[in-house]
Residue, then its C-alpha position, 0 to 999 in steps of 0.5 A: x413859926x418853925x415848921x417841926x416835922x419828924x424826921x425819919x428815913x424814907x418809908x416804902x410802901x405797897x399800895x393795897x395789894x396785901x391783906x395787911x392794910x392798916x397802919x399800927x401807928x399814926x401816919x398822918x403828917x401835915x404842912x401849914x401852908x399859909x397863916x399861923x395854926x398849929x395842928x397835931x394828933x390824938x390817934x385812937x383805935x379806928x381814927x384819929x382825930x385832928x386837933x388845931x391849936x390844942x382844941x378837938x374841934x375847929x371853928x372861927x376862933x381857930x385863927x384870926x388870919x388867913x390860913x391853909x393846912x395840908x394833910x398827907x396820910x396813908x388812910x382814904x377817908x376823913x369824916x366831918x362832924x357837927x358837934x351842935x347836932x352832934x350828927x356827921x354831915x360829910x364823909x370825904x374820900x381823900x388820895x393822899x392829901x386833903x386841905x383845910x382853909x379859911x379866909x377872909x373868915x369874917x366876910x365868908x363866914x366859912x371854913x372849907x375841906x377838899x380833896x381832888x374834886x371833893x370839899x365841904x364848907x363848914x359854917x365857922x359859926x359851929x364847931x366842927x370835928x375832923x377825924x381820918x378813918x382808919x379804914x385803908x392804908x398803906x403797909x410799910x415794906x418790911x420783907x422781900x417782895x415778891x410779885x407773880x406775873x401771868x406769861x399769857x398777860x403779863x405786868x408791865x414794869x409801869x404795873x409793878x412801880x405803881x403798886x409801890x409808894x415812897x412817904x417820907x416823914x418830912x417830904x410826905x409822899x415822894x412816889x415821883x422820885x422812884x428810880x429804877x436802879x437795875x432788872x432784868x424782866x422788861x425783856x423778859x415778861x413772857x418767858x417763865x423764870x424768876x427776875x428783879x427790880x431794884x428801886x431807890x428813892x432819895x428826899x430832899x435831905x439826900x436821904x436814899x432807901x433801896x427796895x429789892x422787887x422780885x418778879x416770878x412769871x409763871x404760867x398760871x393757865x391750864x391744858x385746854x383737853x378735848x375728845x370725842x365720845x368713843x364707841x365700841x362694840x362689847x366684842x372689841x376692847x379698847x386699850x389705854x393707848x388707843x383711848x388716850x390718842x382721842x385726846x385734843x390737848x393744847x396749852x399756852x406755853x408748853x409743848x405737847x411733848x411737855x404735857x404728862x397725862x395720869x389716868x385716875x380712873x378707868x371702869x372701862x377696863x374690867x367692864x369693856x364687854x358690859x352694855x353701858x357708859x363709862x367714863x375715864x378721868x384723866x390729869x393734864x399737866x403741863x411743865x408748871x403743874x397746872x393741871x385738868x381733869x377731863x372726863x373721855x366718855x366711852x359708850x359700849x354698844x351692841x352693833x353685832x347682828x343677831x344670826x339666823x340658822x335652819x334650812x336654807x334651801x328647798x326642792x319641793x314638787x309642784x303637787x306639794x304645798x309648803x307653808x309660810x309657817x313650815x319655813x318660819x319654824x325651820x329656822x332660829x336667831x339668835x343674839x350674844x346679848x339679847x339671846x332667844x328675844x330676836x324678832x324674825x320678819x319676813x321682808x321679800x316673799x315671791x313664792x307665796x303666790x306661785x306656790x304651785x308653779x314651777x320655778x325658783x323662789x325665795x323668801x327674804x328673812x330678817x332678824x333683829x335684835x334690841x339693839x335694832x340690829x339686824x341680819x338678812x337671809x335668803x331662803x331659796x323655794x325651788x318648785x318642780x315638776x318630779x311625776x313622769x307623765x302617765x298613759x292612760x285607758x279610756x273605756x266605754x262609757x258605762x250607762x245606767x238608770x237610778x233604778x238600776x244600781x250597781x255596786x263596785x265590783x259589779x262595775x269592775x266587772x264591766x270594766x273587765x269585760x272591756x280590758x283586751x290585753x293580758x294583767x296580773x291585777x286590777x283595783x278601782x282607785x276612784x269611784x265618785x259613782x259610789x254613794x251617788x248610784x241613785x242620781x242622775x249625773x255622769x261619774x269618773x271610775x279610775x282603776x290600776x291594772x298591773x302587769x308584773x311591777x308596771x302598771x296602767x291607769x284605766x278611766x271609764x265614765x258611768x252615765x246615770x239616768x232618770x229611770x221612767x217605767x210603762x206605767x209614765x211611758x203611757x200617761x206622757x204619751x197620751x198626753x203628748x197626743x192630746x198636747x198635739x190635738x189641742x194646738x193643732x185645733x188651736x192653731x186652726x182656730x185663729x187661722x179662720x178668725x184671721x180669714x173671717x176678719x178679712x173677708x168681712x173688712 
């Protein structure tokens, strides 16, 4: 029997690699390569099924010889049907071709389908039904093309002839004839720019189709943007610039000189003197548009110390007495952003324990702030000795009974008596005899005696004694002598007692 099979030109076709993907016609063709079976095609929206010798389905009856059918077609699966349980018992994944045959068919008793690794015996017995899915497929070429090849991992010329396929409606598919005519990207694949791969593919009739391919390689990566976190105090202000050089900026093919960068927003700017956080978001670009935003962080921080003002510095005398609390409330702090709320310690103190001791001296202060920021001052203590040493008069010590009480100016009369030298005036100024005149004790009368504007201390001690009257002199003198009587007679006694004992022995 004649093989008719369509003739047409050579078809080239992309392999799945755009969404068009399915064939508007039927684009399956077959070859009877063994035996006398004639097969044709009902195409309908979602498959097409294959008829043999007229009839939709297959079975022993299809042949009484030997026979072998192969099948080329765009599409990728084929499904087998058992009509007697109206059930499909196989789907088959195909790569172009798949075979149908049957021999010997009255001792095997079966029909087999395969594709690659792939079969299925179908019992010959039973009717069967072969349909292709409509499911992948190739598209025929009916535009320039136009493949996109990253420079960083670029496609090799094997890559891009591999997604291209030759069909043909005599030969079926004749990928193998490819031949690359001229192009110019083998030596070009990691250089950007726009390139070409002329193709031709010729049948067995001499029939020649030619495919133009064009190869644009582009950079397809974005800038890779670093920077650090930025700190600065609200007293310093930042520029553009200067925040703009934190950037670490790196790409695969441009150079930095060929990187712009745009600063979209920037709420640093009108805020640089505001505590806080803010971020600028910047574009990277490099020379082929691909672009990253980045995000420069920036912190406005209070790092100024709090200052502490007041009196510094003191010159006291040893006789006087200044306090810790005095110092404290001669001295403020105070910060630009936490104003009068700054706590002031006291970090180093050597004068509270000498304070009445002559010497330098400080106290150490510190102020801080929220922020823990802290200032340090050193209050110096400077402690002298300011009085001239003084001459004083000691007088006769004044003696008197509790029964004899003097008031002060009897007693500045005693004290005169005993002033041998010429004055102007005399005053007591301490008189610890006062309000004390009847106990016995010893008691320290000062006075000032001034003679034109110079003057002199005077002391005198006033000696207080128990006052006994005539009436106790003569009870504690008779009871002294009868004290006297009795321990003499006492005494006496145990001497003869002791001599009596011992003459006795």
């Amino acid at each position: 029997m004649k093989k008719i099979l369509y003739s047409i030109s050579i078809l080239l076709f992309l392999l799945g690699v755009t969404p068009h993907t399915y064939a508007k016609s039927t684009n399956v063709i077959f070859r009877l390569i063994e035996g006398d079976v004639y097969a044709d095609f009902k195409e309908f929206e979602n498959d097409i099924l294959i008829r043999f010798n007229y009839n939709d389905s297959i079975e022993a009856r299809v042949s009484d010889l030997d026979f072998v059918l192969e099948f080329e077609t765009f599409y990728n699966k084929v499904i087998i049907k058992d009509l007697d349980k109206n059930k499909i018992v196989k789907e088959m994944m195909i790569d172009q071709k798949f075979r149908i045959e049957g021999k010997a068919l009255q001792n095997t008793g079966y029909i087999l389908i395969y594709s690659g690794n792939d079969s299925y015996k179908m019992n010959a017995d039973i009717q069967h039904e072969i349909r292709i899915i409509k499911e992948t497929g190739y598209k025929e070429i009916m535009f320039p093309l136009t493949f996109i090849s990253n420079v960083d991992n670029p496609l090799s010329m094997d890559d891009i002839i591999s997604y291209v396929v030759a069909y043909d409606n005599y030969d079926g598919f004749i990928s193998d004839k490819i031949e690359i005519v001229e192009e110019n990207y083998s030596m070009n694949l990691n250089k950007i720019g726009q390139y070409f791969i002329s193709l031709k593919c010729e049948d067995s009739s001499k029939n020649i189709s030619r495919i133009l391919l064009n190869v644009e390689v582009k950079d397809l990566t974005s800038p890779i943007v670093n920077s650090s976190v930025i700190y600065t105090n609200y007293k310093s202000k930042i520029s553009i610039q200067d925040i703009l050089k934190t950037l670490e900026i790196k790409d695969n093919y441009s150079s930095v000189d060929a990187i712009s960068v745009d600063v979209l927003d920037h709420p640093y700017e009108s805020n640089f003197d505001k505590i806080g956080q803010y971020e600028m978001i910047v574009s990277v670009k490099d020379e082929s548009l691909n672009e990253t935003i980045h995000k420069i962080i920036i912190h406005v921080i209070d790092d100024v110390e709090p200052i502490i003002t007041g009196q510094l510095f003191y010159e006291i005398s040893v006789e006087e007495t200044l306090t810790i609390e005095e110092i404290l409330r001669n001295i403020s702090a105070y910060d630009e952003i936490d104003k009068d709320n700054v706590k002031i310690i006291i970090n180093q103190d050597t004068y509270s324990q000498s304070k009445h001791t002559i010497g330098h001296y400080q106290i150490i202060v510190r102020a801080y702030d929220k922020s823990n920021n802290m200032t340090e001052k050193v209050i110096q203590i400077h402690v002298k000795d300011t009085t001239n040493p003084i001459f004083l008069i000691n007088l006769n010590q004044i003696i008197l009974d509790n029964n004899n009480v003097l008031n002060e100016d009897e007693i500045l009369m005693l004290i005169k008596e005993q002033i041998h030298f010429e004055y102007d005036s005399i005053e007591i100024t301490k008189n610890e005899y006062k309000d004390k005149e009847n106990i016995p004790g010893v008691y320290l009368i000062e006075a000032e005696v001034r003679l034109n504007e110079e003057a002199v201390k005077l002391q005198a001690l006033v000696r207080v004694n128990q006052f006994i009257n005539n009436e106790e002199l003569e009870i504690f003198n008779s009871n002294t002598v009868l004290y006297i009587i009795l321990a003499t007679i006492g005494s006496l006694s145990i001497g003869l007692l002791v001599v009596y004992k011992w003459r006795k022995q």
